[in-house]
FIBAMI-241941 format. One record per residue: x, y, z of N, C-alpha, C, O in turn; residue number from 1. Coordinates in steps of 0.02 Angstrom, whole numbers, always signed. Example, Ala and Ser with C-alpha at 12.3 -4.5 7.8 and 13.67 -1.06 7.14 Angstrom:
<sites>
SITE|n_px|n_py|n_pz|ca_px|ca_py|ca_pz|c_px|c_py|c_pz|o_px|o_py|o_pz|resi
SITE|+660|-284|+390|+615|-225|+390|+660|-165|+390|+712|-166|+423|1
SITE|+642|-112|+354|+684|-53|+357|+645|+2|+394|+670|+57|+402|2
</sites>
This chain:
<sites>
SITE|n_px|n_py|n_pz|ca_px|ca_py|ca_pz|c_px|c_py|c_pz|o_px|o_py|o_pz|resi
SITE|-882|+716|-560|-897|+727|-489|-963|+694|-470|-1011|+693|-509|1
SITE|-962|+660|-398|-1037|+637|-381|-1093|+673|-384|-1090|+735|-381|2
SITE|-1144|+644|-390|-1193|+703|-371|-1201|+715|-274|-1186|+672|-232|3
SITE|-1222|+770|-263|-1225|+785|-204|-1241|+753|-136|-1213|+759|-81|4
SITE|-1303|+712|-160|-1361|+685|-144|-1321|+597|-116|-1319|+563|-65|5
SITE|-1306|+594|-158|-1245|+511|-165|-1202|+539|-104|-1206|+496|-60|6
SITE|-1172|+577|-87|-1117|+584|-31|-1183|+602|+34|-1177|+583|+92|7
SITE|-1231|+636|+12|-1266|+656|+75|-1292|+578|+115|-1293|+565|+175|8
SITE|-1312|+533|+57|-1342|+466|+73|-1282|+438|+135|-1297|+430|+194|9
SITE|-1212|+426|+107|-1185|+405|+131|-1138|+424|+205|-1105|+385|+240|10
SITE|-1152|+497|+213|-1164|+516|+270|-1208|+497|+310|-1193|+476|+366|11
SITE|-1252|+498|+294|-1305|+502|+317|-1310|+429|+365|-1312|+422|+427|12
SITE|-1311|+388|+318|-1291|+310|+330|-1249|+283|+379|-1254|+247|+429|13
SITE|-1193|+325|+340|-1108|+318|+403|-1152|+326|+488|-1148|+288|+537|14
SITE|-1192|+392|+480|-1202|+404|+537|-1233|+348|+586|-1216|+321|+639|15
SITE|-1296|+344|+535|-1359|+295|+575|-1316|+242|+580|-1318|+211|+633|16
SITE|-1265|+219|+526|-1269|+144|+547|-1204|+144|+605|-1198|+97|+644|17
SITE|-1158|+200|+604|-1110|+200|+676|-1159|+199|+725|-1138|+159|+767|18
SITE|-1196|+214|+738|-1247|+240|+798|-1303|+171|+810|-1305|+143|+864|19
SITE|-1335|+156|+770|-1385|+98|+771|-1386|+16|+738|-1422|-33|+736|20
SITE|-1312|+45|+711|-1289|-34|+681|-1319|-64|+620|-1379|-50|+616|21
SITE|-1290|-110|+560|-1319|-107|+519|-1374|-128|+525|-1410|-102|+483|22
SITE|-1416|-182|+575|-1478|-206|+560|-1506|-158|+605|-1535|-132|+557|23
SITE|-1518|-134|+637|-1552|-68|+676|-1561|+9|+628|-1598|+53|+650|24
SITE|-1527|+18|+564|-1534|+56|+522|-1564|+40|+470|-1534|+7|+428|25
SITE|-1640|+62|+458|-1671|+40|+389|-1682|+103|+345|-1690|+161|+361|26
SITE|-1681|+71|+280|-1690|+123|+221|-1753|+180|+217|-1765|+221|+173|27
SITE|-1787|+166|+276|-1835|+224|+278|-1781|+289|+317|-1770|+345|+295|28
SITE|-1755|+254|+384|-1740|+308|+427|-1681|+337|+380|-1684|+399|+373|29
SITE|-1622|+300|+340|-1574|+329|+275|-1627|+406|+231|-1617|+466|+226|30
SITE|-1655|+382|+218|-1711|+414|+157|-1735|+480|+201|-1731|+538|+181|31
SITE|-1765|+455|+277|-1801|+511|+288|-1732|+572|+316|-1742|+633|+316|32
SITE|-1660|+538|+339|-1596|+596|+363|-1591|+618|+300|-1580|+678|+303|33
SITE|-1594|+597|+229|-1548|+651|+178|-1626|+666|+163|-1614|+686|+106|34
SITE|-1689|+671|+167|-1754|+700|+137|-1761|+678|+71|-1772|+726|+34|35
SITE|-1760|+628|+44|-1794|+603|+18|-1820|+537|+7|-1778|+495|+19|36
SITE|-1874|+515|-12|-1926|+487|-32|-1871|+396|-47|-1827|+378|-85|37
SITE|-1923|+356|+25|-1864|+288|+25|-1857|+239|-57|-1825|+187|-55|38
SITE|-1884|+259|-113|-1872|+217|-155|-1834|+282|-211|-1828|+267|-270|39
SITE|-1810|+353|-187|-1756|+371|-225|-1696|+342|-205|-1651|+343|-248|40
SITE|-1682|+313|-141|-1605|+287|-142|-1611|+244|-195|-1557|+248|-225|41
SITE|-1655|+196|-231|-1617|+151|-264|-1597|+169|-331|-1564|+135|-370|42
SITE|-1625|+236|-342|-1562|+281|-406|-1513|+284|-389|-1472|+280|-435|43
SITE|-1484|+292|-322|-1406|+269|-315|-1387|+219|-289|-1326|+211|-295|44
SITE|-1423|+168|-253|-1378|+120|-224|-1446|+45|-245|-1504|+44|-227|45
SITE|-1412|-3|-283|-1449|-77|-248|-1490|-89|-211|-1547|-107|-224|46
SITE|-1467|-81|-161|-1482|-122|-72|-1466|-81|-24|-1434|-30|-39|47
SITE|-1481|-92|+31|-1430|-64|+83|-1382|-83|+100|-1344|-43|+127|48
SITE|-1362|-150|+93|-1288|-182|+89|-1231|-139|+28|-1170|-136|+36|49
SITE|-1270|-108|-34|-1210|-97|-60|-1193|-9|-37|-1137|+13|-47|50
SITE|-1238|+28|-11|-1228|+74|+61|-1180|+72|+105|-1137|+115|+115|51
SITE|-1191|+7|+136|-1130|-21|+179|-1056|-14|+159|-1010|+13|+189|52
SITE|-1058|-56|+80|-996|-74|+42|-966|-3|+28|-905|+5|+33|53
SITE|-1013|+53|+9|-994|+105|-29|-955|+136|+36|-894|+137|+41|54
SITE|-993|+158|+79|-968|+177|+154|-896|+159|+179|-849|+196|+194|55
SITE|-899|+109|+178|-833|+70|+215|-776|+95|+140|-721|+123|+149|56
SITE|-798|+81|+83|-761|+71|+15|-729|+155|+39|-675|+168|+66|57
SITE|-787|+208|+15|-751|+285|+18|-699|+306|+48|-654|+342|+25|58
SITE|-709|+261|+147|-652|+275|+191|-585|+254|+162|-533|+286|+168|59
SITE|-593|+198|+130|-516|+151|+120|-486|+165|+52|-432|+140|+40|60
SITE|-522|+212|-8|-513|+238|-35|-473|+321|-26|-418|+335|-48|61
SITE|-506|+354|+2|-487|+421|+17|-407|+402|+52|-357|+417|+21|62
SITE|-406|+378|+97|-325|+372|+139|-299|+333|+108|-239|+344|+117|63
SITE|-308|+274|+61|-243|+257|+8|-214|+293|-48|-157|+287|-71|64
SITE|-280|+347|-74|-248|+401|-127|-197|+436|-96|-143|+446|-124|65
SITE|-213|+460|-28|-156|+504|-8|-110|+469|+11|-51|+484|+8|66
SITE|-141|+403|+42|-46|+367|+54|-14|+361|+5|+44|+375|+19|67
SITE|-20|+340|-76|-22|+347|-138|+25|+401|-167|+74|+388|-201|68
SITE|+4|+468|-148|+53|+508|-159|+126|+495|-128|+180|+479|-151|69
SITE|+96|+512|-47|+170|+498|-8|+202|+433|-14|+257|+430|+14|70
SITE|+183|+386|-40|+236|+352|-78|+292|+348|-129|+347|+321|-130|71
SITE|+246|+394|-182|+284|+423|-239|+335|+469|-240|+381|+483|-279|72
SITE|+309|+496|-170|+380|+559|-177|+439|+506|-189|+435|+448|-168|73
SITE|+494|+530|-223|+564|+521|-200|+604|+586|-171|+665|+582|-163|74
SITE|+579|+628|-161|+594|+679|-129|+614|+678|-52|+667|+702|-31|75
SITE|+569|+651|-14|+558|+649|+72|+544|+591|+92|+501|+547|+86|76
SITE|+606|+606|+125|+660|+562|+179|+602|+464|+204|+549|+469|+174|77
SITE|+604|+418|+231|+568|+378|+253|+524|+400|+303|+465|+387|+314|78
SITE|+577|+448|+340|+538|+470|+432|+504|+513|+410|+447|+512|+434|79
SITE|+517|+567|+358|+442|+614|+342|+394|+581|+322|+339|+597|+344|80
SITE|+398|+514|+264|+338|+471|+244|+292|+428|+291|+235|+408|+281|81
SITE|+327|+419|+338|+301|+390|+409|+260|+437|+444|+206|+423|+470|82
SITE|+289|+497|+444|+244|+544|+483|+198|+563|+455|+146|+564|+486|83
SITE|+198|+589|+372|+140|+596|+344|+95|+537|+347|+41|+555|+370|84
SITE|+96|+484|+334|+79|+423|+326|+18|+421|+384|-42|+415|+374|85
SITE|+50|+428|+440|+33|+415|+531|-32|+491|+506|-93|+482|+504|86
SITE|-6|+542|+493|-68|+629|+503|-102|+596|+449|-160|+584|+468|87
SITE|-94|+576|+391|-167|+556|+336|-204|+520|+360|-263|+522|+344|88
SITE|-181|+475|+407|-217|+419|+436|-276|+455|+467|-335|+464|+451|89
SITE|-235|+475|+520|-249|+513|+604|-318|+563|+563|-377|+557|+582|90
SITE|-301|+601|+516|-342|+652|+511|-398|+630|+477|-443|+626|+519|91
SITE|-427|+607|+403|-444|+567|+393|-512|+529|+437|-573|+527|+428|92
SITE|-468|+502|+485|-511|+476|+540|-545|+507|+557|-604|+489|+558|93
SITE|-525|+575|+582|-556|+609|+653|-591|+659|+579|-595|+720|+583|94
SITE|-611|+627|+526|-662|+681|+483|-727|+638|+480|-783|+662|+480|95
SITE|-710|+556|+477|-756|+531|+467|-763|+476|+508|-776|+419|+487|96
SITE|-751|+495|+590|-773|+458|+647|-815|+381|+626|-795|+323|+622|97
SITE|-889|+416|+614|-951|+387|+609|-899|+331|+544|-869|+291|+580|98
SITE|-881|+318|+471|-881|+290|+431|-812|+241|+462|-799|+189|+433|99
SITE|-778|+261|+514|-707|+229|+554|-750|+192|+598|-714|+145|+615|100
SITE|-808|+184|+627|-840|+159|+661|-875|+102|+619|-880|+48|+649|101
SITE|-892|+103|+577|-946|+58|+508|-882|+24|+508|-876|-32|+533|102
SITE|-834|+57|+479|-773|+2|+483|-734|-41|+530|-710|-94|+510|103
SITE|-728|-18|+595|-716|-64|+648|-775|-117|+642|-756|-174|+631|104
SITE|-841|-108|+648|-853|-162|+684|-944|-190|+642|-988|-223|+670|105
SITE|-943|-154|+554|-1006|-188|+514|-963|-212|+473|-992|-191|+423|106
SITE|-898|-251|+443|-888|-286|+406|-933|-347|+388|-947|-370|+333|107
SITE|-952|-366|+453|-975|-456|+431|-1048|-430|+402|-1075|-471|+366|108
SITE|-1075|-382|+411|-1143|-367|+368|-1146|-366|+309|-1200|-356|+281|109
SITE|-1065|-380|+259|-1085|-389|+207|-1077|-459|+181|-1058|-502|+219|110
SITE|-1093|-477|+101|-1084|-534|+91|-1025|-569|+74|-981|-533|+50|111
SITE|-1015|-612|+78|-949|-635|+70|-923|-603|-18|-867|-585|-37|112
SITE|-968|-606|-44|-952|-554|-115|-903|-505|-95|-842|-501|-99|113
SITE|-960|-460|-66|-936|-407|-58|-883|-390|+4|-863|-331|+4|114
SITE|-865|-421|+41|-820|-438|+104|-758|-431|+67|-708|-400|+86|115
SITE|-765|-468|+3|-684|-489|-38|-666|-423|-83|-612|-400|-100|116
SITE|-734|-403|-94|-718|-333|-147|-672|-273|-71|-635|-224|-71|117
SITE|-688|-294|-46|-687|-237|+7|-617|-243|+51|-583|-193|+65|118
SITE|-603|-299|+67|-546|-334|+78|-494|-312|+17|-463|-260|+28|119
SITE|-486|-336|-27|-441|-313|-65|-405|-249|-52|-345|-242|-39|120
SITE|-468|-186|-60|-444|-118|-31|-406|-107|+2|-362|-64|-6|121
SITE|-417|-157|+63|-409|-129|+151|-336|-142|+137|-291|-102|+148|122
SITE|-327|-224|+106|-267|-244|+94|-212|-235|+53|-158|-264|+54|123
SITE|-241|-174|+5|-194|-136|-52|-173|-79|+21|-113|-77|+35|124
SITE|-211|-43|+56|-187|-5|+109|-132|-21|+137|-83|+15|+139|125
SITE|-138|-83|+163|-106|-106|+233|-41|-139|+200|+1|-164|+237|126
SITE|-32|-140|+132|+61|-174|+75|+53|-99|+87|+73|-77|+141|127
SITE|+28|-61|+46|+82|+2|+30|+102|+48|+104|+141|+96|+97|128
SITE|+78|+35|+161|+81|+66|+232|+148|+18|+240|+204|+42|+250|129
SITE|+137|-52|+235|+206|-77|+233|+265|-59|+204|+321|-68|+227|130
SITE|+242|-22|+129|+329|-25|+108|+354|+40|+131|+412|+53|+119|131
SITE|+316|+86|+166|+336|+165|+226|+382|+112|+294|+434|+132|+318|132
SITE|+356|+57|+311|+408|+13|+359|+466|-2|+329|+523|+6|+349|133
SITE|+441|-33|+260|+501|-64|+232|+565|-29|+220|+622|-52|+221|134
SITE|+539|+46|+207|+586|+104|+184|+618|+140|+243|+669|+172|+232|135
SITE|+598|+138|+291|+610|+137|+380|+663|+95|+383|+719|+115|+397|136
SITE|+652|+38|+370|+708|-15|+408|+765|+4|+371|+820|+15|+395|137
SITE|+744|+8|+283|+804|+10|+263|+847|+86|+289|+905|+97|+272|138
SITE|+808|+133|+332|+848|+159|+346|+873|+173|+426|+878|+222|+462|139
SITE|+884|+111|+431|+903|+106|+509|+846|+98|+571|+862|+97|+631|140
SITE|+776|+92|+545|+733|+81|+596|+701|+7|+615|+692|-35|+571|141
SITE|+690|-1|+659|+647|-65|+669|+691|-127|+659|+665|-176|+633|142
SITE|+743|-128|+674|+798|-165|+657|+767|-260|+684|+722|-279|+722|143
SITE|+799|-285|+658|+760|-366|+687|+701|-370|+678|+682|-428|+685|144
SITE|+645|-318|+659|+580|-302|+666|+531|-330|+587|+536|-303|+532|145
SITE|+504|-366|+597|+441|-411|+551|+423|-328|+514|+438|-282|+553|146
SITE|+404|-312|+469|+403|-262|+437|+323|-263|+445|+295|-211|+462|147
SITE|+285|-324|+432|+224|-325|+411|+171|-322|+483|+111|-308|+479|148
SITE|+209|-340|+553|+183|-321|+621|+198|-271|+635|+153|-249|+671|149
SITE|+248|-224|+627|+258|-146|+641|+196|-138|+584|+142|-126|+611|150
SITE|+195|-143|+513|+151|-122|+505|+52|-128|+540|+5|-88|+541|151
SITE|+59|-184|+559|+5|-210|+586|-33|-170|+658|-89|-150|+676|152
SITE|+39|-173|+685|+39|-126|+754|+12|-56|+742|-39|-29|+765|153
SITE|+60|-31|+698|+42|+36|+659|-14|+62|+671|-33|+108|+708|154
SITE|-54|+4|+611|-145|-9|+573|-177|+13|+649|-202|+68|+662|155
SITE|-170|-51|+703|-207|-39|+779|-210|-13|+802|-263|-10|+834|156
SITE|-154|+38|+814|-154|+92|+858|-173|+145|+828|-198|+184|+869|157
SITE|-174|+170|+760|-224|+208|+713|-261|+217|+723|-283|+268|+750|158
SITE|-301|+149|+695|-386|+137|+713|-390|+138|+767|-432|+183|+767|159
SITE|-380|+122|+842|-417|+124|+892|-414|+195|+935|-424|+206|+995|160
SITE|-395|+243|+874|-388|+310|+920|-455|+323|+912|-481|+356|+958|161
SITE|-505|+298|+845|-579|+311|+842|-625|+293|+912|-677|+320|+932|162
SITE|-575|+221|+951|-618|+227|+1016|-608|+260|+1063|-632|+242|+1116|163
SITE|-562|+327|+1058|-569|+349|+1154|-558|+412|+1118|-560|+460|+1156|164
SITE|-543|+431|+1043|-511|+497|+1032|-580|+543|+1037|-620|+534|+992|165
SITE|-597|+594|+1091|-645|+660|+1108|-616|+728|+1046|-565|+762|+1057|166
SITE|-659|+735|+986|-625|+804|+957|-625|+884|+1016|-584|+928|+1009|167
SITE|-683|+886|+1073|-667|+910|+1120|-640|+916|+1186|-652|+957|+1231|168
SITE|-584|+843|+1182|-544|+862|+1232|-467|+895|+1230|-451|+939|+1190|169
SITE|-420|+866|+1281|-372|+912|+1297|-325|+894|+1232|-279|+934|+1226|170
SITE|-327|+842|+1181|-280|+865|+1132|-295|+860|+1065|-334|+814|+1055|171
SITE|-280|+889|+1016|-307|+859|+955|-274|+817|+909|-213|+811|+912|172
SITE|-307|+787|+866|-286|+757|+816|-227|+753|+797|-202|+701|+775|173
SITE|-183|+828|+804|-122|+831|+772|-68|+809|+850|-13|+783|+855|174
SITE|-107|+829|+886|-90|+812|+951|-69|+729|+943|-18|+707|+971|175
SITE|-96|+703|+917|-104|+614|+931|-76|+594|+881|-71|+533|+882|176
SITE|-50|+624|+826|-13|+632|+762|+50|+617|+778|+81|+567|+762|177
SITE|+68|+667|+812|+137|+679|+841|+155|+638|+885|+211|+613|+877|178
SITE|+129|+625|+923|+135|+585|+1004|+148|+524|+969|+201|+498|+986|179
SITE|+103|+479|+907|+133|+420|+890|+196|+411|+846|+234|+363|+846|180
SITE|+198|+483|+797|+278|+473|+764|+316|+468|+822|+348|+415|+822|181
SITE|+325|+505|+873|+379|+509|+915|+385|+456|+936|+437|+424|+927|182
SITE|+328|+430|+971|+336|+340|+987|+378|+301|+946|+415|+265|+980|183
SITE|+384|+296|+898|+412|+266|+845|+481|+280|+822|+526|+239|+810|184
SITE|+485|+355|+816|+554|+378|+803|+597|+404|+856|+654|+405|+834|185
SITE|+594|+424|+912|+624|+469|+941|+611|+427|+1008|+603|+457|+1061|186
SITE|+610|+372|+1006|+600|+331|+1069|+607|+248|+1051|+600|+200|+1090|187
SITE|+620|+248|+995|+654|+162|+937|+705|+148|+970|+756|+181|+961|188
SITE|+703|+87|+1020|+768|+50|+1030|+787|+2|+971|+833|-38|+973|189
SITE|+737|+12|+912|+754|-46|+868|+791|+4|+818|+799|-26|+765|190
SITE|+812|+57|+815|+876|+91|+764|+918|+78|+787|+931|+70|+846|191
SITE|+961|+73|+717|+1007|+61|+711|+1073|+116|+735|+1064|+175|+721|192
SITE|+1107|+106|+755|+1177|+157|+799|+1224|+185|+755|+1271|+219|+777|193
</sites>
């Protein structure tokens, strides 16, 4: 297990740098949100770039383990793997706003090194989110439909619930959960008859 202090950093981080962007966030103001002293971060981290990497890395980690599972079932159906698929996403998100935010829009802050380490992830996500389409079509959904732009579509409309989704307004998370399976299933002119 991490130590404590390593997840507090990276909160911490997620936050400042959703809020002030990566070059507007320096390793003093990191150091002085989790309380301690700016040259203990580098017992856990390099740089502040690999902060960044770790940040963005945790998000795209955590929601492929669980997509991960719901792949494996052979138990439940395509349309339940879709729906779970769509709430791991959805929820997920709405836990770690601030680190869905680092991810929309501090990619290019890292180095092209690390862009590719990081990439890989995003892109082990976005095949196995595909083969939940692939397993769809084969069962009558999305008919004529590019597997890898439903999935794509999917990815966008996911992520951009981080820009308008309020955890205190009129619906929640599961609210927005639902509303997009149904889009998909219960309103598909592309199934099959």
């Amino acid at each position: 297990m991490r130590d404590n202090k390593y997840e507090k950093i990276l909160s911490v981080a997620g936050r400042l740098i959703s809020q002030k962007g990566f070059k507007g966030t320096s390793l003093q103001k990191i150091s002085d949100g989790v309380g301690l002293h700016k040259s203990s971060l580098f017992h856990y981290f390099k740089n502040k770039e690999e902060i960044l990497l770790r940040i963005l890395e945790h998000s795209t980690d955590e929601v492929s383990a669980e997509l991960g599972k719901i792949l494996k079932s052979q138990t439940i159906e395509p349309e339940e793997k879709l729906r779970r698929a769509i709430d791991n996403h959805l929820t997920l998100l709405s836990k770690n706003f601030d680190r869905i935010n680092v991810y929309l829009n501090q990619i290019g802050n890292l180095s092209k090194k690390n862009q590719k380490i990081y990439l890989r992830k995003r892109k082990k996500y976005e095949r196995d989110l595909e083969k939940v389409s692939v397993e769809m079509q084969k069962n009558g959904y999305f008919k004529g439909l590019d597997t890898k732009i439903v999935t794509l579509g999917l990815l966008g409309m996911m992520n951009w619930v981080a820009k308008w989704f309020k955890s205190d307004g009129r619906l929640t998370i599961d609210d927005v959960s639902h509303t997009f399976y149904r889009m998909l299933i219960k309103t598909n002119p592309y199934k099959e008859k």
